[in-house]
C-alpha positions, 0 to 999 in steps of 0.5 A: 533555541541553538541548533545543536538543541533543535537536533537533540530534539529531534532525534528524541522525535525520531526515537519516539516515531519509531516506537509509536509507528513501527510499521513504517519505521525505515532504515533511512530515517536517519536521514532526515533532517530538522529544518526548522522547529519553532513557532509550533511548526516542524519542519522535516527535510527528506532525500527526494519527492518519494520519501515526501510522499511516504512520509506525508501518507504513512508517518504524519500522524506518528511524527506529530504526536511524538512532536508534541510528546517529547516539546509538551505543545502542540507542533503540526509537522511537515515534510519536504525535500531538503534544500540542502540536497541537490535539486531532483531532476525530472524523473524523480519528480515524475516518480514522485508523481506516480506515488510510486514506494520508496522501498519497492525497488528492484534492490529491494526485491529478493528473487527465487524459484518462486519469482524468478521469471517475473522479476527477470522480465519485469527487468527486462521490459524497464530496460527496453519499454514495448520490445521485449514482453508486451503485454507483460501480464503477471499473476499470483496470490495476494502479498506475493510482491506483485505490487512490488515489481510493478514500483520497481519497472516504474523506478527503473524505466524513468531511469533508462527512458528518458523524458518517458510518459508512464501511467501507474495506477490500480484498476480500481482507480482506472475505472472511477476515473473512466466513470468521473470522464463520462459523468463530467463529459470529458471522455476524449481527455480520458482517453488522450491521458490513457493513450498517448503514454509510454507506458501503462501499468495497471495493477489488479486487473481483474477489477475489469470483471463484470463491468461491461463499460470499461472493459470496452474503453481499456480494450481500445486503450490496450489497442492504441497502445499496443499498435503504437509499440508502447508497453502495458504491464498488468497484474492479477489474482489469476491467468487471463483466462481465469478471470470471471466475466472478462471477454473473450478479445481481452483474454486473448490480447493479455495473452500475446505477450508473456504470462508470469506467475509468482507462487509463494515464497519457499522456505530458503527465500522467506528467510532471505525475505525477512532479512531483506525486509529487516535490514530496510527497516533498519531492525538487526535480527539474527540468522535463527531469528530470521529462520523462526520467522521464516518457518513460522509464517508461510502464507506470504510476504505480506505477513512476514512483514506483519511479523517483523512489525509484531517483533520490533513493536514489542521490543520498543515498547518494552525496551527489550533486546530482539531475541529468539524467546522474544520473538516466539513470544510476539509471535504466538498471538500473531499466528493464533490471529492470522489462523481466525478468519475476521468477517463482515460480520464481525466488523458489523457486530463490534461496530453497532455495538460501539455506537449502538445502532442498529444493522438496519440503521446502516443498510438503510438510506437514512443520512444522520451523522450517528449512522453515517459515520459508523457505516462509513467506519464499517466500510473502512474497516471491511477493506483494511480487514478483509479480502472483500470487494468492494462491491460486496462490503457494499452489499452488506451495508445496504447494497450500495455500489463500489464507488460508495465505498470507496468514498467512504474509505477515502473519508475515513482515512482522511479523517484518521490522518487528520484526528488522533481520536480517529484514529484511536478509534479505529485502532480500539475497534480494530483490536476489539475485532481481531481479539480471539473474544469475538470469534 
């Protein structure tokens, strides 16, 4: 096949992945190239380790089912950094390493009244690690653009701190891992790889709460670092002092630094978040669809983005223009969604249903493939679904522990990554759940 076919080919892959996957649909797509397309196999060259990752977690899927619409065969498809490029240097493999996003950078972050100490200090700590706020602890709601900056204080601090050791991870992940060290007998490598770094970063710190174990173990880690002039960066829901069940020594300690919180976004920054958030994803919308959106969704950046995904989902499939009308129209139902409150419950009720089990067969202890898989499905879709915890999805589901869950969720996605059946399952019960009918 000559390579001016290849490339045709795959730019109609490319149109076809954006309507198939608006969520993940970025601006630099356009800079990905076809490496190689033959033998069943597509192979997709990328800027940089970051982009791979993203690409490998969010965009397989979309890119192999739209492979093998526009070729008619069956194609598997991967990514990889194009070796036309020049060769990443160490910290872009580092960063790549800390699965850090390639759009949660400090460019990206639009900064307001609502942000505006956070981001200056998270600024600030890249440029300097353990001299200027340590521990730096931020707080707010959820989708307020935590998460955000602590990508960005990573991306920016591999760039000043050369050769810098830095642990990225969620609290969630801290403890498993503490748990693994303990049953594997490998507590003193837990504790090297935790201690020793430049810099730690741990998101969602209230994970910490009620769990007696690993608060004591993050409490000497907190006191290594700390004496060796390292940084720690942590976020939260709530103010230290606001977490249940977290002792009293942590409180103090997250409070000898600085404390920022974020508070959601004022009418002035969603727009300048919409259009930011637009522009990543390579969408034109004008200023009064900017403003609709902005005025229409408050709660947080989280589902301005949701927004913009409902926007540019029906303008591809339906081949329209983004107009005003258009706008208003994808996002009537979004906004009648997002004011009905989904529960466990219902996630239960439409999945017994669909695989007709019973709620006793899914609490129960019983291990058979027809009720495994509907209770691990529940468990996954109570996480993506609903602001439970994992203990309490465990607790309805039979009592079982966090770690359970979150098997089962790994399981699931695994699964959903690997099998388009899977996955439009889980996007039928999905819509099965969230459909105004089951309320």
């Amino acid at each position: 096949m000559a390579a001016y076919e290849v490339e045709g080919i795959f730019t109609d892959i490319l149109d076809r992945a954006k309507v198939l996957d608006p969520a993940n649909t970025r601006e630099w797509f356009d800079k990905l190239k076809v490496v190689h397309l033959a033998g069943g196999e597509l192979g997709i060259g990328c800027p940089d380790e970051a982009t791979v990752r993203f690409m490998r977690t969010n965009c397989r899927d979309a890119f192999t089912r739209a492979a093998q619409q526009i070729t008619g065969h069956l194609v598997s498809v991967d990514f990889d950094v194009d070796t036309e490029k020049k060769p990443s240097s160490p910290d872009q493999r580092a960063a790549a390493a800390l699965r850090l996003h390639p759009d949660y950078t400090f460019e990206n972050f639009v900064v307001g009244p609502s942000n505006r100490l956070a981001h200056a200090s998270c600024v600030a700590v890249s440029q300097s690690l353990g001299n200027t706020y340590n521990p730096l602890f931020i707080y707010g709601s959820s989708g307020l653009g935590k998460t955000h900056l602590l990508h960005a204080v990573c991306f920016e601090a591999h760039k000043k701190s050369d050769g810098a050791v830095i642990q990225f991870l969620s609290c969630e992940e801290f403890v498993n891992r503490f748990i693994s060290a303990i049953e594997e007998g490998n507590l003193p490598g837990f504790q090297s790889q935790f201690r020793t770094v430049d810099m730690l970063v741990i998101d969602d710190i209230q994970f910490l709460r009620e769990r007696e174990h690993s608060q004591e173990e993050f409490f000497h880690t907190f006191n290594a670092l700390y004496n060796n002039g390292k940084q720690i960066i942590l976020s939260g829901d709530s103010p230290p002092g606001k977490i249940p069940s977290l002792e009293e020594r942590l409180i103090s300690r997250f409070n000898w630094g600085l404390v920022a919180r974020i508070d959601p976004p004022s009418y002035e920054t969603r727009i300048a978040i919409v259009q930011k958030k637009a522009r990543v994803r390579g969408l034109k919308i004008s200023d009064d669809i900017a403003e609709y959106v902005a005025r229409k969704v408050q709660a947080n950046i989280r589902e301005l983005e949701g927004a913009l995904t409902t926007i540019y989902a029906i303008a591809t499939t339906t081949g329209k223009d983004i107009t005003l009308e258009l706008a208003r129209t994808a996002l009537d139902g979004q906004i009648k969604l997002a004011a009905r409150h989904i529960s466990i419950t219902d996630i239960i009720e439409v999945v017994t249903r669909h695989f007709d089990v019973r709620l006793t067969d899914l609490q129960s202890k019983k291990r058979s493939q027809s009720i495994t898989q509907p209770r691990q499905i529940c468990m996954y879709l109570a996480r993506s679904l609903t602001r439970h915890s994992l203990e309490e999805i465990g607790g309805h589901l039979g009592g079982r522990d966090h770690t359970t869950v979150m098997h089962a969720c790994n399981k699931i996605t695994l699964a959903r990554d690997a099998d388009p059946e899977i996955s439009a399952l889980l996007n039928e019960l999905t819509r099965q759940i969230t459909s105004p009918a089951t309320a």
